[in-house]
PQR file of N, CA, C, O and H, with PARSE charges and radii, in Angstrom:
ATOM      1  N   UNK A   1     222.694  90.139 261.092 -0.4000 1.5000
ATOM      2  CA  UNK A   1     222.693  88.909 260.345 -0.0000 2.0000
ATOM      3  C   UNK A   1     223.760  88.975 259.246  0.5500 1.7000
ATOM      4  O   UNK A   1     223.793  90.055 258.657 -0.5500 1.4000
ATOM      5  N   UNK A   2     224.441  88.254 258.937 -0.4000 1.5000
ATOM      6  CA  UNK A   2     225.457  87.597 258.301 -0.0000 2.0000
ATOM      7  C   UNK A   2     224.888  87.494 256.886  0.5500 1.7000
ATOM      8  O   UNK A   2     223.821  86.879 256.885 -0.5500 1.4000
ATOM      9  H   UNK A   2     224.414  87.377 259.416  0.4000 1.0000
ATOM     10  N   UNK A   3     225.228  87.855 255.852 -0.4000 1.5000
ATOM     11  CA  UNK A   3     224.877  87.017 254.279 -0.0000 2.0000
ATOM     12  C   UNK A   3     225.798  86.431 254.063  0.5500 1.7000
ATOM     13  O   UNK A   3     226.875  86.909 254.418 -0.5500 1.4000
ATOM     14  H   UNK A   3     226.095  88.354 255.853  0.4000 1.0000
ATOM     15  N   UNK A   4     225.753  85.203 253.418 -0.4000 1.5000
ATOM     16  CA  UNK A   4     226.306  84.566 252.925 -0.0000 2.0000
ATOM     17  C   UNK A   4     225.931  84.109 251.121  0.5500 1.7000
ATOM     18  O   UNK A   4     224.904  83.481 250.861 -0.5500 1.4000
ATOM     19  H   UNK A   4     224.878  84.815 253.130  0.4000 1.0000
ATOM     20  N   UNK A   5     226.525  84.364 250.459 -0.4000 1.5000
ATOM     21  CA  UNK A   5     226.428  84.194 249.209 -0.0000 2.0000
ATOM     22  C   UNK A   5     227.205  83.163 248.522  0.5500 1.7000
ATOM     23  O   UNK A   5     226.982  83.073 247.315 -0.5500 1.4000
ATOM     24  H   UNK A   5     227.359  84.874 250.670  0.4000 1.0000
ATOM     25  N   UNK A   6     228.226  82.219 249.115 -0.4000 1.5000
ATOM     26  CA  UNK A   6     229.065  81.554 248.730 -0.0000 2.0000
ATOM     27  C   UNK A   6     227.973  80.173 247.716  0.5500 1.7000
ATOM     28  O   UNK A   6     226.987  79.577 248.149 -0.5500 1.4000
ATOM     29  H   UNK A   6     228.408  82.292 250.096  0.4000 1.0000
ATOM     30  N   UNK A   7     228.584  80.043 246.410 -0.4000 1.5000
ATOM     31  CA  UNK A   7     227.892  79.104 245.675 -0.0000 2.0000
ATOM     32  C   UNK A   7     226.691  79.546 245.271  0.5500 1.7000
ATOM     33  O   UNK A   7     226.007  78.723 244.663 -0.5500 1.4000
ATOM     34  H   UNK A   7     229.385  80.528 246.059  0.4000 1.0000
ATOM     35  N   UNK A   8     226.182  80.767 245.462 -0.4000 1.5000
ATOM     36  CA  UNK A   8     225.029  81.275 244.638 -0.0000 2.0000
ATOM     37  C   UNK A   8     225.693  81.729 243.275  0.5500 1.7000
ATOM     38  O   UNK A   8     226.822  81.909 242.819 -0.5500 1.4000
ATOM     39  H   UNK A   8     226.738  81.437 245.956  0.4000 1.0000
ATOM     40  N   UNK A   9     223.890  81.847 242.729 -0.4000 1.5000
ATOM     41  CA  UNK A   9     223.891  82.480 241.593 -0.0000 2.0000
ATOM     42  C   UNK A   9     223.212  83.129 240.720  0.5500 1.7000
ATOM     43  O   UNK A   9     222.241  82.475 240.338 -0.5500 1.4000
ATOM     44  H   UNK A   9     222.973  81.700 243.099  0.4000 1.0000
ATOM     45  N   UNK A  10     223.334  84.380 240.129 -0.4000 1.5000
ATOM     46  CA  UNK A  10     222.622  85.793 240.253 -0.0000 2.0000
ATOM     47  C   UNK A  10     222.677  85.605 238.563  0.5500 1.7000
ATOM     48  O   UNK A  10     223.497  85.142 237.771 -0.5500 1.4000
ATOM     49  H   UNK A  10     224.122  84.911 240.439  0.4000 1.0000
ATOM     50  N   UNK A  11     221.305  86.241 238.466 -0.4000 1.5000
ATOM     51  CA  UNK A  11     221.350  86.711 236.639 -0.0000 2.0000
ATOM     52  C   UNK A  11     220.615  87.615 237.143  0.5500 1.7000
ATOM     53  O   UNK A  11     219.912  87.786 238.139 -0.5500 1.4000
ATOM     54  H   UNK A  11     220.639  86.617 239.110  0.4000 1.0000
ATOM     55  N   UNK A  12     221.305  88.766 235.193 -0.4000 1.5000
ATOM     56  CA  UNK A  12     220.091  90.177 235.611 -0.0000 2.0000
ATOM     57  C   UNK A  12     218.802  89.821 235.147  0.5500 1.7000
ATOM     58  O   UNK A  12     218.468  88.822 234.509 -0.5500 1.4000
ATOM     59  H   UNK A  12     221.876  88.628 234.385  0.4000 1.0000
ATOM     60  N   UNK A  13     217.945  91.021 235.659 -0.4000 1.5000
ATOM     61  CA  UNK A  13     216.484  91.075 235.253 -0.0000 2.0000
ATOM     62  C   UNK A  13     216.505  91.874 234.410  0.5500 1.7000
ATOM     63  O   UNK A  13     215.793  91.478 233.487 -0.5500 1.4000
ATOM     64  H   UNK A  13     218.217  91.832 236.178  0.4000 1.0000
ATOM     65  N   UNK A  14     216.927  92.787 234.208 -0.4000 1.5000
ATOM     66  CA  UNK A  14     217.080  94.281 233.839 -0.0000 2.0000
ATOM     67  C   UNK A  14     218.135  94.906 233.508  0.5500 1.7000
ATOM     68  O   UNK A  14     219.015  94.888 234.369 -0.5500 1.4000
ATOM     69  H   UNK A  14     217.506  93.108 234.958  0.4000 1.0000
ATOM     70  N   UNK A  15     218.357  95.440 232.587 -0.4000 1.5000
ATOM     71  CA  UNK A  15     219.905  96.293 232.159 -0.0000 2.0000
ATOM     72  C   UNK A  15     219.462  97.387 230.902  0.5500 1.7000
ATOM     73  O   UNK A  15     218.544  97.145 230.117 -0.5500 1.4000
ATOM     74  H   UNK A  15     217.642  95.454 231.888  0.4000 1.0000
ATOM     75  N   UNK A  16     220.206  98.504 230.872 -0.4000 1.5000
ATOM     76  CA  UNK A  16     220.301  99.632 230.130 -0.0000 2.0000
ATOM     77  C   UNK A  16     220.686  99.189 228.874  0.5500 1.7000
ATOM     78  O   UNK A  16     221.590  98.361 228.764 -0.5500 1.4000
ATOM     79  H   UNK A  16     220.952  98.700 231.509  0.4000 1.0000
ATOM     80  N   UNK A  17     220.116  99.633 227.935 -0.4000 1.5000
ATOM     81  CA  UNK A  17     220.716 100.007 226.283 -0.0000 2.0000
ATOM     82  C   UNK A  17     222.096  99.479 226.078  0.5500 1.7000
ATOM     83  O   UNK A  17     222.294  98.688 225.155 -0.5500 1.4000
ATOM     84  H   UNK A  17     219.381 100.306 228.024  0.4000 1.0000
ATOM     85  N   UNK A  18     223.250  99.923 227.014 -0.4000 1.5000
ATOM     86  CA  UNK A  18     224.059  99.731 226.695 -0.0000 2.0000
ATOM     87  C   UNK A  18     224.841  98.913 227.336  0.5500 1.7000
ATOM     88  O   UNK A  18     226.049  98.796 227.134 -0.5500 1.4000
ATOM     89  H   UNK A  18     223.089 100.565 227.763  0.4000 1.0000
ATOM     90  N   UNK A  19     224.055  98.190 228.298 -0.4000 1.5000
ATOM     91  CA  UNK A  19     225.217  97.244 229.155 -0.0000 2.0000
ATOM     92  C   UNK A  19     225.152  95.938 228.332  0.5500 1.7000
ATOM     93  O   UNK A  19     224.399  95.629 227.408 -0.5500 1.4000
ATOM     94  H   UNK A  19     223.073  98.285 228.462  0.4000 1.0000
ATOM     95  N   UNK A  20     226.380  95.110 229.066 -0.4000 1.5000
ATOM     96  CA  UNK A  20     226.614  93.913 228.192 -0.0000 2.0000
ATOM     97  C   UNK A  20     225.902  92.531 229.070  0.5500 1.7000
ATOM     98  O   UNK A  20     225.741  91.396 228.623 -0.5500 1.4000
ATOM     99  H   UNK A  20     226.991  95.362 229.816  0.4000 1.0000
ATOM    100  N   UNK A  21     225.646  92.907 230.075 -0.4000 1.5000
ATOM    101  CA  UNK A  21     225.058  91.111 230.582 -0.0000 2.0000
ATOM    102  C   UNK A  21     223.350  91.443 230.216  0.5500 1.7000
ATOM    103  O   UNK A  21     222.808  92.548 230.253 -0.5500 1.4000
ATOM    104  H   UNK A  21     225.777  93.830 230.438  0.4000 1.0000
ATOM    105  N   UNK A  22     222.977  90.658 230.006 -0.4000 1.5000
ATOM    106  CA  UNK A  22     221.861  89.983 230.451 -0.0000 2.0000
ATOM    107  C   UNK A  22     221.342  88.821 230.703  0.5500 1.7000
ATOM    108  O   UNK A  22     222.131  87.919 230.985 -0.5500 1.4000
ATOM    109  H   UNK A  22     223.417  89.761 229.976  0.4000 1.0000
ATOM    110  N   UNK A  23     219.913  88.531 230.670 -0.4000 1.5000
ATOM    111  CA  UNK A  23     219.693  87.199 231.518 -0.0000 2.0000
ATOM    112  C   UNK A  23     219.844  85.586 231.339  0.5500 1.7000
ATOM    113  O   UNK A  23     219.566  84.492 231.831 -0.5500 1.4000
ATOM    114  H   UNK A  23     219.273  89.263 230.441  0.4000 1.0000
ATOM    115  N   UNK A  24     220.598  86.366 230.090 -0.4000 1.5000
ATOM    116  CA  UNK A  24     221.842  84.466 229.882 -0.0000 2.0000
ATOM    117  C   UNK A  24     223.063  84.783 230.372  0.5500 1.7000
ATOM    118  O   UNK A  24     224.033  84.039 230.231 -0.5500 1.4000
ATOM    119  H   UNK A  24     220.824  87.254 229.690  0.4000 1.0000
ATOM    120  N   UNK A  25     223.106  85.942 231.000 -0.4000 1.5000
ATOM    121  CA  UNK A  25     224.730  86.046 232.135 -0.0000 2.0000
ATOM    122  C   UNK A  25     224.607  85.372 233.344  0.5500 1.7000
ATOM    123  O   UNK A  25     223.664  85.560 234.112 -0.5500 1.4000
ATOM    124  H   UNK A  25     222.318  86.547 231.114  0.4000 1.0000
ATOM    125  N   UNK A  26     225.349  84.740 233.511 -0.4000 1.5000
ATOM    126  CA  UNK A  26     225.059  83.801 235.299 -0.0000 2.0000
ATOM    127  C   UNK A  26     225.987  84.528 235.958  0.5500 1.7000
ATOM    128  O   UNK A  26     226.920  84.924 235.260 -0.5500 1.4000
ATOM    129  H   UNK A  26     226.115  84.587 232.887  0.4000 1.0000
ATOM    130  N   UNK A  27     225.998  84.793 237.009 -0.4000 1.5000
ATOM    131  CA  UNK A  27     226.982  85.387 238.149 -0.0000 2.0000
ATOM    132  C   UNK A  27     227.222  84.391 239.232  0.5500 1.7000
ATOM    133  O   UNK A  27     226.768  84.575 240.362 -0.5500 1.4000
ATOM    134  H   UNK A  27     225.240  84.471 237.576  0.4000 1.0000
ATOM    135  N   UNK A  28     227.806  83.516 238.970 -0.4000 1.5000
ATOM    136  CA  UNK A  28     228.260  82.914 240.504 -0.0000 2.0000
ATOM    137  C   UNK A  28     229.382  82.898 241.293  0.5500 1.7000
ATOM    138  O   UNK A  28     230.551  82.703 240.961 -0.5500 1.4000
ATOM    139  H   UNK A  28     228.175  83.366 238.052  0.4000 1.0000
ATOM    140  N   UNK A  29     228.665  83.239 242.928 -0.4000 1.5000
ATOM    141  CA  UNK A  29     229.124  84.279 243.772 -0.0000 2.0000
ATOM    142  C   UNK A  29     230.123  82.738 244.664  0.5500 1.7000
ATOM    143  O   UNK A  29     229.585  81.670 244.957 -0.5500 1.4000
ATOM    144  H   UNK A  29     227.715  83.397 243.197  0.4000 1.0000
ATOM    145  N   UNK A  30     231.824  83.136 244.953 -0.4000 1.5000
ATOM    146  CA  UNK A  30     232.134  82.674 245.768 -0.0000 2.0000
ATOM    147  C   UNK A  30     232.651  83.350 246.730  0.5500 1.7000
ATOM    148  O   UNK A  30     233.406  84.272 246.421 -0.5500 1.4000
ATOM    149  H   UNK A  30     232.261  84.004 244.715  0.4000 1.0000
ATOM    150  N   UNK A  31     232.370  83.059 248.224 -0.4000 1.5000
ATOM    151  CA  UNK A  31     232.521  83.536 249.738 -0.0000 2.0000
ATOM    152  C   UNK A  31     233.481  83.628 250.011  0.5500 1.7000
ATOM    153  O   UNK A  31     234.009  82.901 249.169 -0.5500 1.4000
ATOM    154  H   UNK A  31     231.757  82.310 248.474  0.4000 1.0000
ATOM    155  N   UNK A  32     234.558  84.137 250.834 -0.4000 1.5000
ATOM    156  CA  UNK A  32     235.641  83.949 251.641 -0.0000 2.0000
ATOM    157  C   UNK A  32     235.341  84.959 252.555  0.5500 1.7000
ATOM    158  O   UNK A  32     235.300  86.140 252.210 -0.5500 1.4000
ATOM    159  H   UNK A  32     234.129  84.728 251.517  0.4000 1.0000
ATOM    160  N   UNK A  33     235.140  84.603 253.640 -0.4000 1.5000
ATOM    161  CA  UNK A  33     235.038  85.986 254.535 -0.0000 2.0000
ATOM    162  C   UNK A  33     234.047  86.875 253.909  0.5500 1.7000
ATOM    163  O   UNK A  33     232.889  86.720 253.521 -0.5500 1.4000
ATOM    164  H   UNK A  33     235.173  83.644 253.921  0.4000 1.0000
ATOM    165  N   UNK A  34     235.017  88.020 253.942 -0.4000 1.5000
ATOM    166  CA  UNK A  34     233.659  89.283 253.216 -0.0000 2.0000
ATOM    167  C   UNK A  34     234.177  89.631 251.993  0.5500 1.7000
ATOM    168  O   UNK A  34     234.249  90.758 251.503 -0.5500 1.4000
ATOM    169  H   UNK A  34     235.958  88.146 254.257  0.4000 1.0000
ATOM    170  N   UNK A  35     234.658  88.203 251.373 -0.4000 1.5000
ATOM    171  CA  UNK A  35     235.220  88.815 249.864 -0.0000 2.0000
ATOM    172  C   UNK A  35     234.887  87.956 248.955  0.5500 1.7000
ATOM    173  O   UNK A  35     235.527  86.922 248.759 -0.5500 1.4000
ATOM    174  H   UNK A  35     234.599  87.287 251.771  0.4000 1.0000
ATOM    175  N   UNK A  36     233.690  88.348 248.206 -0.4000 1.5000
ATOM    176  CA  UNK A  36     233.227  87.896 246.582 -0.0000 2.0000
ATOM    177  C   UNK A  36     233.785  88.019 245.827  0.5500 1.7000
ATOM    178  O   UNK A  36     234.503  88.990 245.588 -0.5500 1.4000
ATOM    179  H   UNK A  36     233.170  89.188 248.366  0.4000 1.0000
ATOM    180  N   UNK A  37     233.575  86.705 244.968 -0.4000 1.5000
ATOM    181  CA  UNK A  37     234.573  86.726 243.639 -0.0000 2.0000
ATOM    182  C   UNK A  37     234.007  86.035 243.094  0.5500 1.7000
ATOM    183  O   UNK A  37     233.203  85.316 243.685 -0.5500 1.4000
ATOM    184  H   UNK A  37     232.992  85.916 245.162  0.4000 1.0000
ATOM    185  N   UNK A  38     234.195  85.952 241.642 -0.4000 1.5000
ATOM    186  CA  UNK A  38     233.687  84.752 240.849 -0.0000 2.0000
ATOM    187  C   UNK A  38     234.427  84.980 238.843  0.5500 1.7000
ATOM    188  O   UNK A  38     235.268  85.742 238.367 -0.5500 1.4000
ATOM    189  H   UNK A  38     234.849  86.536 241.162  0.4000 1.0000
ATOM    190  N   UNK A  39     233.600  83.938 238.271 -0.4000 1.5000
ATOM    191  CA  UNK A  39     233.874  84.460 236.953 -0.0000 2.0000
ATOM    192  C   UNK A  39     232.462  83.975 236.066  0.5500 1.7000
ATOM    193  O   UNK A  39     231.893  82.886 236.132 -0.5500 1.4000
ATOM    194  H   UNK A  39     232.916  83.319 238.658  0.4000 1.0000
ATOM    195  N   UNK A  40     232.154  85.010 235.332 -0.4000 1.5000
ATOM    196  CA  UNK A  40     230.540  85.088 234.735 -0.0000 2.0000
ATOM    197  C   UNK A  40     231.170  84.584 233.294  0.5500 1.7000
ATOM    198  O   UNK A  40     232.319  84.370 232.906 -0.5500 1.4000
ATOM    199  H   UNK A  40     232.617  85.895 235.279  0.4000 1.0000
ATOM    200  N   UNK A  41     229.858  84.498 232.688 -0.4000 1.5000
ATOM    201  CA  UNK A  41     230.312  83.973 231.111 -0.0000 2.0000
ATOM    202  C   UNK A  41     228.161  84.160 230.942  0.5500 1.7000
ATOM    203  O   UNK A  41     227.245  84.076 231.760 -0.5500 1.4000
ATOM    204  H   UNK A  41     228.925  84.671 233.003  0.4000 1.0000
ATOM    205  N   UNK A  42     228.242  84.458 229.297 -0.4000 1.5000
ATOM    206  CA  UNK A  42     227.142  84.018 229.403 -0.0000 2.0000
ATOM    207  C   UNK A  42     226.080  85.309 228.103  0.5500 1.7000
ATOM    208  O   UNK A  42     226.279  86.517 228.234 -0.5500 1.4000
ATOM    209  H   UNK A  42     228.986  84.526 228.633  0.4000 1.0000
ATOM    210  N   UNK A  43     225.349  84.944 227.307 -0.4000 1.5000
ATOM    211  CA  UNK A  43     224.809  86.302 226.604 -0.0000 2.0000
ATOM    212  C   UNK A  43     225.776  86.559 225.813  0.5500 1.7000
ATOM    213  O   UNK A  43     226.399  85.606 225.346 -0.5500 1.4000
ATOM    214  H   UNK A  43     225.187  83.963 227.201  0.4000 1.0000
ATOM    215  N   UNK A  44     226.253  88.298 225.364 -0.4000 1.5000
ATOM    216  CA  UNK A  44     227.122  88.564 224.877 -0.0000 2.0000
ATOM    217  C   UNK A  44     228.616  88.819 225.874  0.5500 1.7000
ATOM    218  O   UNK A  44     229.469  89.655 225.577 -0.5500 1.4000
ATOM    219  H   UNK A  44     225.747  89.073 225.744  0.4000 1.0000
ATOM    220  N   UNK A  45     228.683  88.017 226.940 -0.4000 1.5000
ATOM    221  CA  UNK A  45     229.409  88.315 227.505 -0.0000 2.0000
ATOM    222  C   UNK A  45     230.512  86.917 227.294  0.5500 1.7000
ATOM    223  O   UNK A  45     230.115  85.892 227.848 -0.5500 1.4000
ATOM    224  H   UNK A  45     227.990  87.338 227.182  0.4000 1.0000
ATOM    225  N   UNK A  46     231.483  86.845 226.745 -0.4000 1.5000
ATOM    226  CA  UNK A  46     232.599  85.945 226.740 -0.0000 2.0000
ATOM    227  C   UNK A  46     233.573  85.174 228.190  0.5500 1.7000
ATOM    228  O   UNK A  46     234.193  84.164 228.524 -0.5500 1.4000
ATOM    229  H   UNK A  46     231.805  87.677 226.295  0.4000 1.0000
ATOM    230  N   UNK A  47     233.223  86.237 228.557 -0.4000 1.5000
ATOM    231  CA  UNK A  47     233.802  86.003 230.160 -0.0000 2.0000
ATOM    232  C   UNK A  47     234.573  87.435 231.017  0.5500 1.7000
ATOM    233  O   UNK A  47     235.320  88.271 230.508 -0.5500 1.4000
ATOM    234  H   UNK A  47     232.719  87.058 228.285  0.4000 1.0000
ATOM    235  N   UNK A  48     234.251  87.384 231.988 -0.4000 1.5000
ATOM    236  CA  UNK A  48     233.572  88.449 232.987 -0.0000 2.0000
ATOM    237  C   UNK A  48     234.468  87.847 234.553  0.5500 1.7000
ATOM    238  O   UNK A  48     234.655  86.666 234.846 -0.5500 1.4000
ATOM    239  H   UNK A  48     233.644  86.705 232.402  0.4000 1.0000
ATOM    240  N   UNK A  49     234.920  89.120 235.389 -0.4000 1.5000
ATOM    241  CA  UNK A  49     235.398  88.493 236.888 -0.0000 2.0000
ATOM    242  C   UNK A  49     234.924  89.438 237.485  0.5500 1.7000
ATOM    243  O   UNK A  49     235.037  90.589 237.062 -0.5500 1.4000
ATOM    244  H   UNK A  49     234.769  90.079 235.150  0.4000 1.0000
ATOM    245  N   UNK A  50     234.232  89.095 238.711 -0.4000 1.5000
ATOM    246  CA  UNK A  50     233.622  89.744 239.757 -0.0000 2.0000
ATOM    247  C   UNK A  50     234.567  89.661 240.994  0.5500 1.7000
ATOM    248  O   UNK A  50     235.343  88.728 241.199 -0.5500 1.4000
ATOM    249  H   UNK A  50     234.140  88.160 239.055  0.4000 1.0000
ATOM    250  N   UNK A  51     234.365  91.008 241.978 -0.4000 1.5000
ATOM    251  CA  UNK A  51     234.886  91.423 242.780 -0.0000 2.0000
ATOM    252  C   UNK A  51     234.731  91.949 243.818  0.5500 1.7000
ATOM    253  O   UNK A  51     235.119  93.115 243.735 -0.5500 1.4000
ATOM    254  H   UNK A  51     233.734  91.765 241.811  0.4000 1.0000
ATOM    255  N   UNK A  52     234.205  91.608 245.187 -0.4000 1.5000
ATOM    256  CA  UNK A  52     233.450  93.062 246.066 -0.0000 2.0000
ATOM    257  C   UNK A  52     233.574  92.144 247.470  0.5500 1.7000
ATOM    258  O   UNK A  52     234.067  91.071 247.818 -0.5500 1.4000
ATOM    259  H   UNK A  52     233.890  90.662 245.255  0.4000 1.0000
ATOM    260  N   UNK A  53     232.957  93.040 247.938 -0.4000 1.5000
ATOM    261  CA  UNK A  53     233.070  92.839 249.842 -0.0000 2.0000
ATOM    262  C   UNK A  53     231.682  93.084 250.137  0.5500 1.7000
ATOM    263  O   UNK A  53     231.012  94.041 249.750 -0.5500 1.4000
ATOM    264  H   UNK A  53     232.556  93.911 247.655  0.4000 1.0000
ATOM    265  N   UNK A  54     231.265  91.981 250.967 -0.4000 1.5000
ATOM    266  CA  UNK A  54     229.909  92.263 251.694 -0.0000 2.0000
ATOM    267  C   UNK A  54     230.646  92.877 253.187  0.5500 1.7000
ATOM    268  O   UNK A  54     231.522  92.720 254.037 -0.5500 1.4000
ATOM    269  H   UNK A  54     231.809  91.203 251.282  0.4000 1.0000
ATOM    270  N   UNK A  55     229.485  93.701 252.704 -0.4000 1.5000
ATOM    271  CA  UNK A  55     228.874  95.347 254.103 -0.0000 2.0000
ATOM    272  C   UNK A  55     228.528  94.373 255.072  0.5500 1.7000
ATOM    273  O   UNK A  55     228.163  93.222 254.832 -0.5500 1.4000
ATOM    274  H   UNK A  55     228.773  93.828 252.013  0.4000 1.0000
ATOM    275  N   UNK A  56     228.661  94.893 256.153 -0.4000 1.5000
ATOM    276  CA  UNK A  56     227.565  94.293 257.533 -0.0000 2.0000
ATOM    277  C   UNK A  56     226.294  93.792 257.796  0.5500 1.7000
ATOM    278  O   UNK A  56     225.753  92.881 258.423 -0.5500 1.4000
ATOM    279  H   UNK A  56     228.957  95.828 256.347  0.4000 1.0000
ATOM    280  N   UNK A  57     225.908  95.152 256.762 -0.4000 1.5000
ATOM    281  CA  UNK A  57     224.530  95.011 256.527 -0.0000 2.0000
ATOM    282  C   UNK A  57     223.977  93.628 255.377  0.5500 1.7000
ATOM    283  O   UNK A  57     222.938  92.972 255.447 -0.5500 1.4000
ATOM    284  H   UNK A  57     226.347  95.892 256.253  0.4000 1.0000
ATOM    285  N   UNK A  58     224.732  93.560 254.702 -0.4000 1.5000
ATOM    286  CA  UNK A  58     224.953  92.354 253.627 -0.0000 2.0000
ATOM    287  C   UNK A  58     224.487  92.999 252.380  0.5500 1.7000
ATOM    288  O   UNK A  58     223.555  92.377 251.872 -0.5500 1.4000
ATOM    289  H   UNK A  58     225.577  94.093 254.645  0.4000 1.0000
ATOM    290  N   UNK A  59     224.961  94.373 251.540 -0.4000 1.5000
ATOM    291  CA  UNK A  59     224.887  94.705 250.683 -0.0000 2.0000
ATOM    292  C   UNK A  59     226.134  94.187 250.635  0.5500 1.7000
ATOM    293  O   UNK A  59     226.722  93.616 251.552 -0.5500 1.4000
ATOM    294  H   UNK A  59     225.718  94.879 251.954  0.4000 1.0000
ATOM    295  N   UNK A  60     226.748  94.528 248.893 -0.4000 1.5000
ATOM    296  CA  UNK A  60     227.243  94.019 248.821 -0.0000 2.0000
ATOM    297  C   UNK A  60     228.347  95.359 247.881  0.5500 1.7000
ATOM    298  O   UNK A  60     228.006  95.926 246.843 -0.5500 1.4000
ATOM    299  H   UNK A  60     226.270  94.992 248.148  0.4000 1.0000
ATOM    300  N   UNK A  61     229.468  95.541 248.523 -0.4000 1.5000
ATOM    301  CA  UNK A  61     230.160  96.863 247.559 -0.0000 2.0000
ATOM    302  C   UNK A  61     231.270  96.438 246.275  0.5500 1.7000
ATOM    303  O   UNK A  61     232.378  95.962 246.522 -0.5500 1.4000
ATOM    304  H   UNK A  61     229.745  95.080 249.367  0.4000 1.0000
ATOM    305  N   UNK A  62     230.789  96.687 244.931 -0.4000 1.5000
ATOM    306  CA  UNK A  62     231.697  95.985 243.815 -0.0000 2.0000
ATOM    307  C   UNK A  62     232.651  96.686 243.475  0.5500 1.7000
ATOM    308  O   UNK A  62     232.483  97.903 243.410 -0.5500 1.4000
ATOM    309  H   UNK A  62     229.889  97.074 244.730  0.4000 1.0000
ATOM    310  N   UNK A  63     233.886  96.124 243.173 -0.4000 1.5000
ATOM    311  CA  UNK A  63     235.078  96.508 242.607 -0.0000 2.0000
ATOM    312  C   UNK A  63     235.001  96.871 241.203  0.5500 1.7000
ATOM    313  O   UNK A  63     236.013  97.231 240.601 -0.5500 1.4000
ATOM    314  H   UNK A  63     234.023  95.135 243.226  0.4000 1.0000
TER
END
């Protein structure tokens, strides 16, 4: 099975002491093939670019 993530959108649940998103970070995911991208904003985060390739399996591996 295929994932498709194009036009979703991911916030964390959970993060360490020291990371910078949390759950006023939005992540939205755009598709091309097997290549995610996007740009986050959100929390203490000013603005943020995402990067990765969905696996076969439909994990998803980040840059």
């Amino acid at each position: 099975m295929k994932m498709n993530y194009h036009n979703k959108k991911f916030r964390a649940i959970d993060n360490r002491d020291n990371g910078e998103s949390s759950s006023s970070t939005i992540f939205p995911y755009l598709q091309e093939g097997r290549i995610i991208h996007g740009h986050y904003t959100g929390g203490e985060t000013e603005k943020g670019f995402l990067l990765g390739k969905v696996e076969e399996n439909g994990n998803i591996d980040m840059v």
